[in-house]
Each structure stands twice: as structure tokens, then as C-alpha cells.
N, CA, C and O atoms as a CHARMM CRD file, in Angstrom:
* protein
*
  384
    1    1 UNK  N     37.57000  29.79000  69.73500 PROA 1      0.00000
    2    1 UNK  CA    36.92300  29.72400  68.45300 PROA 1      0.00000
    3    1 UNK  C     35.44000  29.41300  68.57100 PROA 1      0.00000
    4    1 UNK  O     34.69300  29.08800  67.64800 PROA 1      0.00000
    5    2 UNK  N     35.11400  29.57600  69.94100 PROA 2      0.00000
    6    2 UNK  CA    33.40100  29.22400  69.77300 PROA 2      0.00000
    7    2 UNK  C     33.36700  27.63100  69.64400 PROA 2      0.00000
    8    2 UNK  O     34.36600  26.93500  69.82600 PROA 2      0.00000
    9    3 UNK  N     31.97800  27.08200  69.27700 PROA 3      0.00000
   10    3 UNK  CA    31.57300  25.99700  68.74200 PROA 3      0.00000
   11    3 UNK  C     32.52300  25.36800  67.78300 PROA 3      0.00000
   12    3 UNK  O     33.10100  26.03100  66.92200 PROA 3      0.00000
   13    4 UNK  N     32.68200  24.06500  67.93700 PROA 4      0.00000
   14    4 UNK  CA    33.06000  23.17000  67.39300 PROA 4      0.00000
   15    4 UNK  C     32.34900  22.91800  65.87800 PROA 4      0.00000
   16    4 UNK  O     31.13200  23.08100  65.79400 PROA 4      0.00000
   17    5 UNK  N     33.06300  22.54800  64.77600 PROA 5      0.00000
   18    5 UNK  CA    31.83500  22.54700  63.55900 PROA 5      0.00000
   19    5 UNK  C     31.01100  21.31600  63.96700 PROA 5      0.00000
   20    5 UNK  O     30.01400  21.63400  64.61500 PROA 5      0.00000
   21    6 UNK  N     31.13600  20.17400  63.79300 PROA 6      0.00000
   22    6 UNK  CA    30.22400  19.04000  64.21800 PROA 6      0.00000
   23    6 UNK  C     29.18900  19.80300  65.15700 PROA 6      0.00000
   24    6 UNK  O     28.03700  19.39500  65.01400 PROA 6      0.00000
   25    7 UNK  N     29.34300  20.74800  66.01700 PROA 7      0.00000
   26    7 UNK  CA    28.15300  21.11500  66.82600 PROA 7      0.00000
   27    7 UNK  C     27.31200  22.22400  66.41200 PROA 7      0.00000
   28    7 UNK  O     26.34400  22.75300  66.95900 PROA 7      0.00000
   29    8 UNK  N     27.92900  22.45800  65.28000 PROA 8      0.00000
   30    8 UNK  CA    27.40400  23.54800  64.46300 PROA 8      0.00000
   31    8 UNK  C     26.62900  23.04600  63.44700 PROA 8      0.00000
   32    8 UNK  O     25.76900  23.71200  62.87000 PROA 8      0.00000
   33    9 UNK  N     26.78800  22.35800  63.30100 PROA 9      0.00000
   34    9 UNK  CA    26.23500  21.09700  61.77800 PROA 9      0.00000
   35    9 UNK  C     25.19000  20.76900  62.60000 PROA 9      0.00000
   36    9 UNK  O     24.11000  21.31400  62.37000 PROA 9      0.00000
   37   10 UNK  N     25.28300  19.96100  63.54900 PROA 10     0.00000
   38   10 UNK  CA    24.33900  19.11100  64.55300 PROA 10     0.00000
   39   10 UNK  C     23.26100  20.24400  64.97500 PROA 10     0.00000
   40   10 UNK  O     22.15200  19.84300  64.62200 PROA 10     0.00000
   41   11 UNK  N     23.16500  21.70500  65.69500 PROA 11     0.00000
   42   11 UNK  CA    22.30400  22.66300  65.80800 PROA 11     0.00000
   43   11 UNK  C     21.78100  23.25200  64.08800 PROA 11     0.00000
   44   11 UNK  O     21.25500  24.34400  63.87100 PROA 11     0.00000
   45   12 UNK  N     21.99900  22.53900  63.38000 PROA 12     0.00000
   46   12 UNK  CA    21.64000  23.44200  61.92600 PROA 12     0.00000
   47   12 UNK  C     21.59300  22.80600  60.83300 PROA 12     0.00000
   48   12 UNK  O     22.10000  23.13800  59.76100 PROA 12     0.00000
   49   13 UNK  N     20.90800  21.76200  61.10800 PROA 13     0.00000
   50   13 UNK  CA    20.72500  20.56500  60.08400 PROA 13     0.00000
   51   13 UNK  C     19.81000  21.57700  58.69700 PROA 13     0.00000
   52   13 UNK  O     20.02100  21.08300  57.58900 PROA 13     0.00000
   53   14 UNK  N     19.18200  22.44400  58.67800 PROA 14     0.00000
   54   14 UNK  CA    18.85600  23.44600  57.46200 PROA 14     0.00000
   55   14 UNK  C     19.47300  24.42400  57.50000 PROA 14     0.00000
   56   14 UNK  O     19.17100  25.34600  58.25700 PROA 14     0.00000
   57   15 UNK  N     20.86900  24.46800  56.38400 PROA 15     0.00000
   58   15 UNK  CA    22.00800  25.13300  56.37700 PROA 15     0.00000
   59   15 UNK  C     21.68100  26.66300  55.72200 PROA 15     0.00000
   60   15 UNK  O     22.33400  27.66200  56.02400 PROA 15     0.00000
   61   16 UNK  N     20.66000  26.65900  54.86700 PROA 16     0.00000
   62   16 UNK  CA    20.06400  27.74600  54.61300 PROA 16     0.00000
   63   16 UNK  C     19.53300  28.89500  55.54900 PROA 16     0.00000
   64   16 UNK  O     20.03200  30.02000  55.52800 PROA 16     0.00000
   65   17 UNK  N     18.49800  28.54300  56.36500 PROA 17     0.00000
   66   17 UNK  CA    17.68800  29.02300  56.88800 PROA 17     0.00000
   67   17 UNK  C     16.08800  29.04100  56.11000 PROA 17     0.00000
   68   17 UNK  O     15.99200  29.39100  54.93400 PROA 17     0.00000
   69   18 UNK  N     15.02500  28.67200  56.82300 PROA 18     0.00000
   70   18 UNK  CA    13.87300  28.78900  55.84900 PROA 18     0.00000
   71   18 UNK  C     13.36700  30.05300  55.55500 PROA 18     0.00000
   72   18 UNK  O     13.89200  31.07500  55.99500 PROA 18     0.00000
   73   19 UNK  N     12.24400  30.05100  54.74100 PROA 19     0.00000
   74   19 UNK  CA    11.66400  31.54400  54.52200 PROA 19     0.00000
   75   19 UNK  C     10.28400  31.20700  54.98200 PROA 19     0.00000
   76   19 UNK  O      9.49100  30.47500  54.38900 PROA 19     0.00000
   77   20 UNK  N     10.11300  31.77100  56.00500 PROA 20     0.00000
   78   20 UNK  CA     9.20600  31.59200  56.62600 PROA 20     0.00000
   79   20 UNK  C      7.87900  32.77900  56.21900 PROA 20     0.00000
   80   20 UNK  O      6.73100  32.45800  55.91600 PROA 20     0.00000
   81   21 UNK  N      8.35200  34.01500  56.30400 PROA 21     0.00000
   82   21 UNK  CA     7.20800  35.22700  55.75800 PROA 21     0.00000
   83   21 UNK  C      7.43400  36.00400  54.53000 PROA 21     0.00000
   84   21 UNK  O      8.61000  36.36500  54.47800 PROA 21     0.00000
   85   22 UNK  N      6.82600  36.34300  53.65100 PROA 22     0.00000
   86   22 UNK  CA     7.02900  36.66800  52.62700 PROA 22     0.00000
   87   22 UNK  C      7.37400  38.23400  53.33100 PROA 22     0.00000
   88   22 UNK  O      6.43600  38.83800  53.85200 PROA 22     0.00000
   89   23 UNK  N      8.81500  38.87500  53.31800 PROA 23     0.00000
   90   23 UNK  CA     9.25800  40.41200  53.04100 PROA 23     0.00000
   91   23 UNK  C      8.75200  41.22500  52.70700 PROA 23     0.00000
   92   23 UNK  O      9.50500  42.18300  52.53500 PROA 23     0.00000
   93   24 UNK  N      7.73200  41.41500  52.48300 PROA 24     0.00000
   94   24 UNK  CA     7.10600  42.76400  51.43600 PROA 24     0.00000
   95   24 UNK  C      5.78200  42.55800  52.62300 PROA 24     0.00000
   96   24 UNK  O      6.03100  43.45900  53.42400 PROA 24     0.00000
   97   25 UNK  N      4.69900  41.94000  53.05800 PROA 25     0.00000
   98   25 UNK  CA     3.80500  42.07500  53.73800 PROA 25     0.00000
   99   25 UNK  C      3.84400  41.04000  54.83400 PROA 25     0.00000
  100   25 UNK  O      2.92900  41.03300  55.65700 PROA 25     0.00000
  101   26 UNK  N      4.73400  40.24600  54.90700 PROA 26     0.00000
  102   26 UNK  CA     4.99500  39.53300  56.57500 PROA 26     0.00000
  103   26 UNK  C      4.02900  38.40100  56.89800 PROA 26     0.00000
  104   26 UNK  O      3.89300  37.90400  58.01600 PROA 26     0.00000
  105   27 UNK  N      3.18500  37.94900  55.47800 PROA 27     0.00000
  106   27 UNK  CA     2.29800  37.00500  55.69900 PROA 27     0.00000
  107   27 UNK  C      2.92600  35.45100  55.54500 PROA 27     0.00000
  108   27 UNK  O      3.94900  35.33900  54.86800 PROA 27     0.00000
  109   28 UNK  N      2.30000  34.17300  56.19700 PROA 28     0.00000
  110   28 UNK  CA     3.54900  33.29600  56.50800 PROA 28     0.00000
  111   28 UNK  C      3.42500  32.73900  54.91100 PROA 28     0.00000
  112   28 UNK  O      2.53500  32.85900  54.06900 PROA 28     0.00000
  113   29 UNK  N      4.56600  32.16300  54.90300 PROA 29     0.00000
  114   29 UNK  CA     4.74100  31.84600  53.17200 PROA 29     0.00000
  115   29 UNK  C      4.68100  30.17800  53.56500 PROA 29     0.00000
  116   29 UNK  O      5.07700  29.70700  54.63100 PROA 29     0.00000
  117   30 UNK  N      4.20500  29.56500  52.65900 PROA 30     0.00000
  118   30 UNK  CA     3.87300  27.97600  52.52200 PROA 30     0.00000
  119   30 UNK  C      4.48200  27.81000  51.69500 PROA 30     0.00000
  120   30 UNK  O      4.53700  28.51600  50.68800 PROA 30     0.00000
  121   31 UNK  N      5.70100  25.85100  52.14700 PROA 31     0.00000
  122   31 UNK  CA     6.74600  25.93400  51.42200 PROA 31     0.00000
  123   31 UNK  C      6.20900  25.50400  49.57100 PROA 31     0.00000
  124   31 UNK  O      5.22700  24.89400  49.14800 PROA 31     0.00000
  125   32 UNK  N      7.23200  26.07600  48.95300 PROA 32     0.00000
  126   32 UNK  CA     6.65900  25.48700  47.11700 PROA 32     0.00000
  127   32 UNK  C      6.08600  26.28300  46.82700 PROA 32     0.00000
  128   32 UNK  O      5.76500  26.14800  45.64600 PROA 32     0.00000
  129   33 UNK  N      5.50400  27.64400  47.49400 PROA 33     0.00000
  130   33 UNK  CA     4.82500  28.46300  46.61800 PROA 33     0.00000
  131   33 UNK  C      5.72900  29.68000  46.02500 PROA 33     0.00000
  132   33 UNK  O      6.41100  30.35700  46.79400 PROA 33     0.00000
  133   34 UNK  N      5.70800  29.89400  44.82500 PROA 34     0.00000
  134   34 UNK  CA     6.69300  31.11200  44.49100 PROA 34     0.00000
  135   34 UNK  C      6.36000  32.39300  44.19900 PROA 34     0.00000
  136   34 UNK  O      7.06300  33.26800  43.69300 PROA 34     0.00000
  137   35 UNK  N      4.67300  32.45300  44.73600 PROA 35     0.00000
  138   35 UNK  CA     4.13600  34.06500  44.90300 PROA 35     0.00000
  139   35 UNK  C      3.10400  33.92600  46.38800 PROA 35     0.00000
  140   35 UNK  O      2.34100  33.09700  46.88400 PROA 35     0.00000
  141   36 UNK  N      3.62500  35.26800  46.69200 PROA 36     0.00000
  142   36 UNK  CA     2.60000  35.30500  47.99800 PROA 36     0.00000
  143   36 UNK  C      1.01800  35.02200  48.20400 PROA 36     0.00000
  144   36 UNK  O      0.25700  35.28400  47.27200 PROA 36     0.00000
  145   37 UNK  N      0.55500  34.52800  49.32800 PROA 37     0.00000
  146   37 UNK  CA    -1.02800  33.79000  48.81200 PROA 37     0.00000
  147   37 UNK  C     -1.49300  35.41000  49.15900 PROA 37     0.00000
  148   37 UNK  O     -2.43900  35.81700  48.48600 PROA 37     0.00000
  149   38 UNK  N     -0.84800  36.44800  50.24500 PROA 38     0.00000
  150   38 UNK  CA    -1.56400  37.51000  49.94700 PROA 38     0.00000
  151   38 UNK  C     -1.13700  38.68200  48.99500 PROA 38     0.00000
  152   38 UNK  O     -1.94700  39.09900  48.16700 PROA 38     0.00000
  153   39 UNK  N      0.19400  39.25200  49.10300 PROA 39     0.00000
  154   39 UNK  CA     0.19900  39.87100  47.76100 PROA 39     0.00000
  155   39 UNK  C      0.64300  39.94900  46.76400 PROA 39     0.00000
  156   39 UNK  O      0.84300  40.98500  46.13000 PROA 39     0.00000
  157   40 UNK  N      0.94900  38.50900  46.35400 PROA 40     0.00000
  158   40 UNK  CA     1.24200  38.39200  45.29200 PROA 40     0.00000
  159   40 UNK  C      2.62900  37.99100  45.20900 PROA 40     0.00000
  160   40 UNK  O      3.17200  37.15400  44.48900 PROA 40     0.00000
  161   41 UNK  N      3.08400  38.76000  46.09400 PROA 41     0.00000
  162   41 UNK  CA     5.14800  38.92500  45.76500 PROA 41     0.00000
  163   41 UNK  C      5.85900  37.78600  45.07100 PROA 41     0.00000
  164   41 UNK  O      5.59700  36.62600  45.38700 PROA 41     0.00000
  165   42 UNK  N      6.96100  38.14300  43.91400 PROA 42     0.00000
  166   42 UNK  CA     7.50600  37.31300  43.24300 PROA 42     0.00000
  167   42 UNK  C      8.72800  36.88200  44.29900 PROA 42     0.00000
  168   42 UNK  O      9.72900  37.58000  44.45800 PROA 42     0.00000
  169   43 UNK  N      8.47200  35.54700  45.03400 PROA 43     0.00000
  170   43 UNK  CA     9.56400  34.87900  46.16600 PROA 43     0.00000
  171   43 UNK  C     11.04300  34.44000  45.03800 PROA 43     0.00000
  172   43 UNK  O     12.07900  34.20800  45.66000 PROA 43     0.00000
  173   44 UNK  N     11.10200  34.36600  43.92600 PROA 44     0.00000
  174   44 UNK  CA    11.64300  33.19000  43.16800 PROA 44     0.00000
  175   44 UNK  C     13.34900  33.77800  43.82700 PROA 44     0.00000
  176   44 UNK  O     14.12300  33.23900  44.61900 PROA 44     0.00000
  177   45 UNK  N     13.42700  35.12400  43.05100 PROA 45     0.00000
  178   45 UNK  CA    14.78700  35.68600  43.78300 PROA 45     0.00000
  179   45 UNK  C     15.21700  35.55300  45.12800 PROA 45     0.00000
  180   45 UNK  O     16.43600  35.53500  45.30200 PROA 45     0.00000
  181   46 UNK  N     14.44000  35.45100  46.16100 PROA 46     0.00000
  182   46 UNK  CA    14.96100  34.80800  47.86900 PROA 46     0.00000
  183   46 UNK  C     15.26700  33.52800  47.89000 PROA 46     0.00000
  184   46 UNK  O     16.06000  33.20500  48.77400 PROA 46     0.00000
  185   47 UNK  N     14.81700  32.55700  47.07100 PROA 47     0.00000
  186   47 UNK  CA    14.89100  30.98000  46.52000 PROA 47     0.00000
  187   47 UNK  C     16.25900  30.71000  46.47700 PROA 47     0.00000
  188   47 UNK  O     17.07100  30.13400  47.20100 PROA 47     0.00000
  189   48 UNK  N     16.27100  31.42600  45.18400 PROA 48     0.00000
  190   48 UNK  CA    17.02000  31.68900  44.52500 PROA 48     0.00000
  191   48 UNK  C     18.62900  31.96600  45.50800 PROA 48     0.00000
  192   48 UNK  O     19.44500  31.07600  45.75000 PROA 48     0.00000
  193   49 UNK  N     18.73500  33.30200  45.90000 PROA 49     0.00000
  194   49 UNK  CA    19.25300  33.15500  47.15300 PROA 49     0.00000
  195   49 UNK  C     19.59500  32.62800  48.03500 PROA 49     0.00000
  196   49 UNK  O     20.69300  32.82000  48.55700 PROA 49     0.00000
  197   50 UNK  N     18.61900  31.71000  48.48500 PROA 50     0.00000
  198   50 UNK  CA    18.88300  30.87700  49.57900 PROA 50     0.00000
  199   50 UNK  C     19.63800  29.72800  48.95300 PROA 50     0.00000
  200   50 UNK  O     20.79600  29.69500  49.37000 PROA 50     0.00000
  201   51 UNK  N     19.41800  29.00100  48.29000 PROA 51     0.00000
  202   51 UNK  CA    19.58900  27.89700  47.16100 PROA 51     0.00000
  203   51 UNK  C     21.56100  28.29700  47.13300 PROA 51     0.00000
  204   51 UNK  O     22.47700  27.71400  47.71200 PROA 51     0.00000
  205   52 UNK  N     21.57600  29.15300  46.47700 PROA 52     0.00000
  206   52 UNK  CA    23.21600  29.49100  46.28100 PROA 52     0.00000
  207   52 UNK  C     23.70600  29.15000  47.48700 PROA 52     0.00000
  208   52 UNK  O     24.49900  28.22000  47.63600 PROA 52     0.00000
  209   53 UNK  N     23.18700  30.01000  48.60000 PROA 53     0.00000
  210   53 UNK  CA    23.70800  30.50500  49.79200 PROA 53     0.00000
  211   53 UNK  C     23.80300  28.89800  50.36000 PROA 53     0.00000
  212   53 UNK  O     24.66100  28.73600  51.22700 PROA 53     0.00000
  213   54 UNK  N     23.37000  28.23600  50.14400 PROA 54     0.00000
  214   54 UNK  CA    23.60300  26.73400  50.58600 PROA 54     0.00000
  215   54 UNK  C     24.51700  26.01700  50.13800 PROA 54     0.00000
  216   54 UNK  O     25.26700  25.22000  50.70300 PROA 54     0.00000
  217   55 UNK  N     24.36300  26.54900  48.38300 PROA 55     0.00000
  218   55 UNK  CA    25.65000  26.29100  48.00700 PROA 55     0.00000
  219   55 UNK  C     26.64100  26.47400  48.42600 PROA 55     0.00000
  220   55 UNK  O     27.06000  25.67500  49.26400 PROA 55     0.00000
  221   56 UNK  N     27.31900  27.41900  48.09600 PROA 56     0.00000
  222   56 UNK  CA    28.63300  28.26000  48.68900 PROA 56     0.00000
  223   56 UNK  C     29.08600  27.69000  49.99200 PROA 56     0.00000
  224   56 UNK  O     30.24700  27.28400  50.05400 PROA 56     0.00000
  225   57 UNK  N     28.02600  27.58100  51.43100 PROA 57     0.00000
  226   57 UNK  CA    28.23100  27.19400  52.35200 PROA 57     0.00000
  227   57 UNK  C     28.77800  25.96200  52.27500 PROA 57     0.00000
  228   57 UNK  O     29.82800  25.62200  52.82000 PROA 57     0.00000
  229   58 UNK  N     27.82800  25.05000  51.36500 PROA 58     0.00000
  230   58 UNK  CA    28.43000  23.21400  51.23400 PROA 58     0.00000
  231   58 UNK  C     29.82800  23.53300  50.76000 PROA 58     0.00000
  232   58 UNK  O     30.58200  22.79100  51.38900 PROA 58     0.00000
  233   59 UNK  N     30.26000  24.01700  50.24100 PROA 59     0.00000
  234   59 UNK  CA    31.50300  23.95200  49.23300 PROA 59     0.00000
  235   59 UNK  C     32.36700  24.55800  50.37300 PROA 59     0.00000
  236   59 UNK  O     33.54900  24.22400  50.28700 PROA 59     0.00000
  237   60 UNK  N     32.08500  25.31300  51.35000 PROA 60     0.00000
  238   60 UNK  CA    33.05000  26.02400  52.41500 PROA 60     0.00000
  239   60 UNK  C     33.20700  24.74200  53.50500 PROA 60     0.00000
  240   60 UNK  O     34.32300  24.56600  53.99600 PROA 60     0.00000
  241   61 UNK  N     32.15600  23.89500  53.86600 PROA 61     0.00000
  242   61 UNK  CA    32.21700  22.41900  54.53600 PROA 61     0.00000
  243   61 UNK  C     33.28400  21.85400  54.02800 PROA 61     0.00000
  244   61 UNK  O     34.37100  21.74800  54.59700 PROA 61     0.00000
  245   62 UNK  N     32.92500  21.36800  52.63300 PROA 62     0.00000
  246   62 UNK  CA    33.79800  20.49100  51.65700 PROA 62     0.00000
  247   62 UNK  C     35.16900  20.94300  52.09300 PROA 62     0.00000
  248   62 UNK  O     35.80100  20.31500  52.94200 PROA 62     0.00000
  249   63 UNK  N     35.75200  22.32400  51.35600 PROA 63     0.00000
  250   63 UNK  CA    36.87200  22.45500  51.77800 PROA 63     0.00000
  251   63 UNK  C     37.59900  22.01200  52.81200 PROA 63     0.00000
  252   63 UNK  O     38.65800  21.39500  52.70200 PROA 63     0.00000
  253   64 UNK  N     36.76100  22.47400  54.39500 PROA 64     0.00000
  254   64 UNK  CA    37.09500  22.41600  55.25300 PROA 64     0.00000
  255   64 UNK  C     37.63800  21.00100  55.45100 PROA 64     0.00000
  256   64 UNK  O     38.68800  20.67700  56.00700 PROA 64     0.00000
  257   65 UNK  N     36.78300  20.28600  54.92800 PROA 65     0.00000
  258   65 UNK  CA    36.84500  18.77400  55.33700 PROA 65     0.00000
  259   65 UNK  C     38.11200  18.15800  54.36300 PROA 65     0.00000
  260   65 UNK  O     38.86800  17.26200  54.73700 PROA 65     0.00000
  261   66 UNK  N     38.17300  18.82500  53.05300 PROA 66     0.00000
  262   66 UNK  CA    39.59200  18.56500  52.16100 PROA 66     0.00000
  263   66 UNK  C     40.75000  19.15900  53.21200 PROA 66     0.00000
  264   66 UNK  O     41.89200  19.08300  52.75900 PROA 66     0.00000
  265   67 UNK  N     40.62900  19.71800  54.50600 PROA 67     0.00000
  266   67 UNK  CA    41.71700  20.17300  54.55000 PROA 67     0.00000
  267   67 UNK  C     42.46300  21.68800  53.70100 PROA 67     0.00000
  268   67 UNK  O     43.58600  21.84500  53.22200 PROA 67     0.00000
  269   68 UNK  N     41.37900  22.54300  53.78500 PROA 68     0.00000
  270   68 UNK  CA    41.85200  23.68900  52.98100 PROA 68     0.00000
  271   68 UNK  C     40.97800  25.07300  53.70600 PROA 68     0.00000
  272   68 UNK  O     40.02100  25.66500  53.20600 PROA 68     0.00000
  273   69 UNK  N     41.61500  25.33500  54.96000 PROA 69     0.00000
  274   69 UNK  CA    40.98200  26.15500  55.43500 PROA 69     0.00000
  275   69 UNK  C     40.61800  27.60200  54.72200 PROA 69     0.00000
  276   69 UNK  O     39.54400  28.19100  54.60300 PROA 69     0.00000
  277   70 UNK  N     41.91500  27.91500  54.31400 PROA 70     0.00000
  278   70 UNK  CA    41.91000  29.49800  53.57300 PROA 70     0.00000
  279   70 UNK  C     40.38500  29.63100  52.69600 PROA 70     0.00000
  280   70 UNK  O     39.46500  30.44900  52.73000 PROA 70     0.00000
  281   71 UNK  N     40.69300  28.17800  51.78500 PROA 71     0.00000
  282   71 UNK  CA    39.70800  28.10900  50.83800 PROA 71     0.00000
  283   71 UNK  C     38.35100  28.07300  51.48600 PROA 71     0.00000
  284   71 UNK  O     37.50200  28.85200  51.05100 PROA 71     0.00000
  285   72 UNK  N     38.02000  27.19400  52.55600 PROA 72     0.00000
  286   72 UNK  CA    36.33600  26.99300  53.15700 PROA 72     0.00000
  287   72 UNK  C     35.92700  28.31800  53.60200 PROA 72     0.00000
  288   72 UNK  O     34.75500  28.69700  53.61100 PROA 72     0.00000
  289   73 UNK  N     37.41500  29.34600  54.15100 PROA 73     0.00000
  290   73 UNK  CA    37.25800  30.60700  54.92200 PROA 73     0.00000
  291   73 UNK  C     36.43700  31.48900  53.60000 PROA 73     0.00000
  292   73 UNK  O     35.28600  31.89400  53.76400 PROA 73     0.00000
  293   74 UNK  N     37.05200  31.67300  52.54300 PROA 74     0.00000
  294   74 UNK  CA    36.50200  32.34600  51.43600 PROA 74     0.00000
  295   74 UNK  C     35.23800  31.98400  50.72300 PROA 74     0.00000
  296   74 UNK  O     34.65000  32.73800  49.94700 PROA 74     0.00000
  297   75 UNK  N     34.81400  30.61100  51.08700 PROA 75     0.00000
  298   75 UNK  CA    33.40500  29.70800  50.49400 PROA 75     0.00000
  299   75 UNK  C     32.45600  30.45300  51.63900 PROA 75     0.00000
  300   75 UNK  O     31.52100  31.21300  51.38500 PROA 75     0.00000
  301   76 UNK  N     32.81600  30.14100  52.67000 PROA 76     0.00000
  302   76 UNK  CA    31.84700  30.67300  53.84700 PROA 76     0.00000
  303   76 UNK  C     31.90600  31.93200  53.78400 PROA 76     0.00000
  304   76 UNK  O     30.78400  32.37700  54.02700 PROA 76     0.00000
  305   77 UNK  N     32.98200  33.12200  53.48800 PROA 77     0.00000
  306   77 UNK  CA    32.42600  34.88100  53.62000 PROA 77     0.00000
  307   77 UNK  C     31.46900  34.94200  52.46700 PROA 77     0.00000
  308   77 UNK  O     30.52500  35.65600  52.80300 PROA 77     0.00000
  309   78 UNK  N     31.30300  34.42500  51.07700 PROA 78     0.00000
  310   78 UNK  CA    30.86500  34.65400  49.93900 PROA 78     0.00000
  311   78 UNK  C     29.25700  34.06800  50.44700 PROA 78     0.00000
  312   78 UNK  O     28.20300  34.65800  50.20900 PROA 78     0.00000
  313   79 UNK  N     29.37900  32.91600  51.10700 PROA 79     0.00000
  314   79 UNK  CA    27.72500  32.46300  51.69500 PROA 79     0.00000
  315   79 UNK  C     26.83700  33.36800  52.53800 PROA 79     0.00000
  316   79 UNK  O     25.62000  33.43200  52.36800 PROA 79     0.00000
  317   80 UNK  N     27.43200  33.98900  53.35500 PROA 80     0.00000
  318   80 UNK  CA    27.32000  34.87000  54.28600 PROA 80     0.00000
  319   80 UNK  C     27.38600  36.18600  53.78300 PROA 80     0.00000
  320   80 UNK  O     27.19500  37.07700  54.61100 PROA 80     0.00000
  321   81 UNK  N     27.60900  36.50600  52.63900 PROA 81     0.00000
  322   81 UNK  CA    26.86500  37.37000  51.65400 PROA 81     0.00000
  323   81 UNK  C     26.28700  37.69900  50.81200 PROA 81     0.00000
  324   81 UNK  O     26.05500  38.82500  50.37300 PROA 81     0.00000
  325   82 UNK  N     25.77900  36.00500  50.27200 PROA 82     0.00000
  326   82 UNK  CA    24.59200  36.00400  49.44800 PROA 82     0.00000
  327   82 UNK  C     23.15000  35.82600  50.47200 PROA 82     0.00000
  328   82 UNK  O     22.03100  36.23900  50.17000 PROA 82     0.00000
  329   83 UNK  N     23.38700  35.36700  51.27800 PROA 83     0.00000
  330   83 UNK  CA    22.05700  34.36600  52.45400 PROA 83     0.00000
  331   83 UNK  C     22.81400  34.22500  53.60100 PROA 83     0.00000
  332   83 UNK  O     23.32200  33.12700  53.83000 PROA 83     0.00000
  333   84 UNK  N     23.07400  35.69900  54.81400 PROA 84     0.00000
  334   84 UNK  CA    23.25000  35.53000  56.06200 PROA 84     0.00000
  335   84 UNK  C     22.30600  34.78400  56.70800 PROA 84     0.00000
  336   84 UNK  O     21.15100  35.18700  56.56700 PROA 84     0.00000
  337   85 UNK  N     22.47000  33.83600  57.35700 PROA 85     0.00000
  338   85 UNK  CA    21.98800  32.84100  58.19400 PROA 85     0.00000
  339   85 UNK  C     22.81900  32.63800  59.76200 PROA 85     0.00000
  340   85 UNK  O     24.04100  32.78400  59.73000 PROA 85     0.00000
  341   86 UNK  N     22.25600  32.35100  60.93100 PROA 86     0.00000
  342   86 UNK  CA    22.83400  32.14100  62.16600 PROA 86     0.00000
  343   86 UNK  C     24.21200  31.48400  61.98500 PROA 86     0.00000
  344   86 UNK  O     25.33000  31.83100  62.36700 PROA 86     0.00000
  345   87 UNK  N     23.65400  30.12000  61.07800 PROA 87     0.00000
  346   87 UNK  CA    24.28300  29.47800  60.62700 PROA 87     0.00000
  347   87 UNK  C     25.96700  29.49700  60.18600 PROA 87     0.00000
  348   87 UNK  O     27.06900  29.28400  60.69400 PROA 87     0.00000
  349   88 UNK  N     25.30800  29.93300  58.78600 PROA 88     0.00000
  350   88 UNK  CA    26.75400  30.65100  57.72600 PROA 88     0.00000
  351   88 UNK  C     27.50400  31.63800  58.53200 PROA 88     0.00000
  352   88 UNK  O     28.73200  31.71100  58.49600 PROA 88     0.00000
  353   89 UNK  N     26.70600  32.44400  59.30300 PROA 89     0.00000
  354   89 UNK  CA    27.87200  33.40600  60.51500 PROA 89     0.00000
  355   89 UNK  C     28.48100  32.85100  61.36500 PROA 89     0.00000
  356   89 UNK  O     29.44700  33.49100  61.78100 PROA 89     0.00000
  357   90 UNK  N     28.30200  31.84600  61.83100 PROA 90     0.00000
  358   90 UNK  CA    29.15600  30.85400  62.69400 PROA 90     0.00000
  359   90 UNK  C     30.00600  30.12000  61.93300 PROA 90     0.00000
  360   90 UNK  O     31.09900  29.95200  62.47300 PROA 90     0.00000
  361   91 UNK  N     29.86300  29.57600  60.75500 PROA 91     0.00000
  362   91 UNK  CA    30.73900  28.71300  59.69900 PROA 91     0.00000
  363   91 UNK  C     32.06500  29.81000  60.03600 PROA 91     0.00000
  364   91 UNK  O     33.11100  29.66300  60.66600 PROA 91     0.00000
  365   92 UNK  N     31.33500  31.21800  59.12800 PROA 92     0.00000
  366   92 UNK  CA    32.30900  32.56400  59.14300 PROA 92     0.00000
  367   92 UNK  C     33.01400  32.05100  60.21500 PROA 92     0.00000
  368   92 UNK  O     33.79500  31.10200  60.14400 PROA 92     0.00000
  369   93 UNK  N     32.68200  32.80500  61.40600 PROA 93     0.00000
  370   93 UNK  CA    33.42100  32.59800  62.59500 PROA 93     0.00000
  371   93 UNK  C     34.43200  32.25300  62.78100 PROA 93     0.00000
  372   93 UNK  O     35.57400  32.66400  62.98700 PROA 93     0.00000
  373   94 UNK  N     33.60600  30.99300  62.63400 PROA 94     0.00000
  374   94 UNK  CA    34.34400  29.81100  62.87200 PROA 94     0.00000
  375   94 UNK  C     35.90400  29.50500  62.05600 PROA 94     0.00000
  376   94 UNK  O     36.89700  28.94600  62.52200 PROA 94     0.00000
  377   95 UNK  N     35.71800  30.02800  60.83600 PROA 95     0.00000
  378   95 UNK  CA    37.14400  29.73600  60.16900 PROA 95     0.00000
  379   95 UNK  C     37.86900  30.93000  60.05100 PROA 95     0.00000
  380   95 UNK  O     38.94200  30.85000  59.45300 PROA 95     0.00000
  381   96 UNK  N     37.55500  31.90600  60.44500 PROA 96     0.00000
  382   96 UNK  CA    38.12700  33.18100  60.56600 PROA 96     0.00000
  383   96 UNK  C     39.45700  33.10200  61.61100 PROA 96     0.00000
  384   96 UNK  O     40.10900  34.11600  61.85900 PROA 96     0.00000
């Protein structure tokens, strides 16, 4: 099964992943800003994104940790398709 979760948690203390360049022109994005300093781009929807995608993931933890694998298995595919992250693909993995 790969990695252990505790060692998965422990390598990935930002369960999201950050957004480091704004998508549309690749310039680095500074965190809190919600338009690009060069062109402009509206970030709010990748936020947005990511934000859920953290969600979903916590709630696939939770489960896990209630003891409800099926359920964390279905929290984690739904994370891992709002905001693929190294991360959330190993959660996947992992409870697959």
C-alpha cells in the first residue's frame, strides 16, 4: 500500500498544494492576491478550488480516522478531482 498515512500527513503538512504561478502567464503569484500583478487574471476560481479540495480531503482523513474506509475512499476520489495534488493522489492510493 505504499506510505503509511501518518507519513503522508508528516511529508504534506499543506494538504492543498500552493499556487505558486498564476496559469494563464506563469508569473509567480503572491499569497492574498486574487488578480495577477501581471495580467490581471481572475485567481478567485483556483482558490476557490483549492479551498474545497482541502476540504473534501479533511473529511476523507476524518473518515478514515472514524474508522470508515469506503467512506474516506470516496472523500479522497472527489478531492482528487476537484484539486489533484501529490498529496490527495496518495490519500487516493492509499485507500484504494
Amino acid at each position: 500500500m505504499g506510505m503509511e498515512l501518518h507519513e503522508l500527513t508528516a511529508k504534506n503538512q499543506n494538504l492543498a498544494g500552493p499556487l505558486q504561478k498564476c496559469p494563464i502567464c506563469r508569473a509567480s503569484w503572491v499569497e492574498g492576491e486574487v488578480f495577477c500583478r501581471r495580467c490581471g487574471a481572475d485567481m478567485t476560481w483556483i482558490l476557490d478550488a483549492q479551498r474545497l479540495g482541502r476540504t473534501l480531503l479533511l473529511r476523507a482523513l476524518a473518515a478514515l480516522a472514524c474508522g470508515d474506509p469506503r467512506r474516506a475512499a470516496a472523500w479522497a476520489r472527489r478531492a482528487r478531482l476537484v484539486h489533484s495534488t501529490p498529496f490527495s493522489r496518495e490519500v487516493a492510493r492509499f485507500l484504494e
